[in-house]
C-alpha positions in Angstrom: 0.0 0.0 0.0 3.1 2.1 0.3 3.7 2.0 -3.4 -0.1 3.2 -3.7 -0.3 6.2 -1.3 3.5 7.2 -3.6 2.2 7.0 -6.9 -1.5 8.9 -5.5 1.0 11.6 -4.1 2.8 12.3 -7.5 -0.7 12.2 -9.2 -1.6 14.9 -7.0 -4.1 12.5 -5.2 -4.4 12.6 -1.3 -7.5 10.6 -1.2 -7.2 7.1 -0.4 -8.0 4.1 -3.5 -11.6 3.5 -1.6 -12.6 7.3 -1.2 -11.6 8.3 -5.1 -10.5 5.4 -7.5 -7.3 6.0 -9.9 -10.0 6.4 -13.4 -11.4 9.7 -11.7 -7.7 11.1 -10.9 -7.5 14.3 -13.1 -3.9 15.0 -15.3 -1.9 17.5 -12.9 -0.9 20.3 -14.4 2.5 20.5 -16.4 2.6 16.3 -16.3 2.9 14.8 -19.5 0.4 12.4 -20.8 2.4 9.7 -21.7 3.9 9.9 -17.7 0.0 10.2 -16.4 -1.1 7.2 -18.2 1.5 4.9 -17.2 1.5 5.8 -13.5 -2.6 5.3 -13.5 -2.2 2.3 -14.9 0.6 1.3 -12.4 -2.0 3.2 -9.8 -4.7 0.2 -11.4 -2.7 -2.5 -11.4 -1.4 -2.4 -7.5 -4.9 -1.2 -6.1 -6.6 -4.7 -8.4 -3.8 -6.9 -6.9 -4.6 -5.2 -3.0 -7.9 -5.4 -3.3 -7.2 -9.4 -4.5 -5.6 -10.0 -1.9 -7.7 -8.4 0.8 -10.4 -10.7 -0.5 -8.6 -13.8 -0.3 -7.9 -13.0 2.9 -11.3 -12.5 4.0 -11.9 -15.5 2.8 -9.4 -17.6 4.1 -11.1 -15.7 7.9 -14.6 -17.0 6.9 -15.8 -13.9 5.8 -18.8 -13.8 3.3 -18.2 -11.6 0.6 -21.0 -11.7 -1.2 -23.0 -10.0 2.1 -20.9 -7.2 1.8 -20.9 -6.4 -1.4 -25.3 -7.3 -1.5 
């Protein structure tokens, strides 16, 4: 999650990947495209693999997922 709050930070991004997910992060100003769109996809790529892993884990606890998503 370290690598996530790092790359929001250089996007511009304080919120967290729950509050304000990496599609709706706006293009700071003076960044070049081609940097913004591979650092959002980085952003995308470690917030799928947490969120992965945080279900697996709640799974492996006995947690239903499908109540919390319902």
């Amino acid at each position: 999650m370290d690598r996530v709050w790092t790359l929001r930070h250089k996007l511009g991004c304080d919120a967290g990947p729950l509050d304000y997910p990496a599609e709706y992060i706006r293009r700071p100003k003076g960044m070049h495209q081609k940097t913004f769109a591979r650092r959002i996809e980085q952003l995308s790529c470690i917030e799928a693999q947490a969120m992965a892993d945080t279900v697996r884990t709640m799974q492996k606890l006995g947690i239903r997922i499908d109540r919390i998503v319902s």
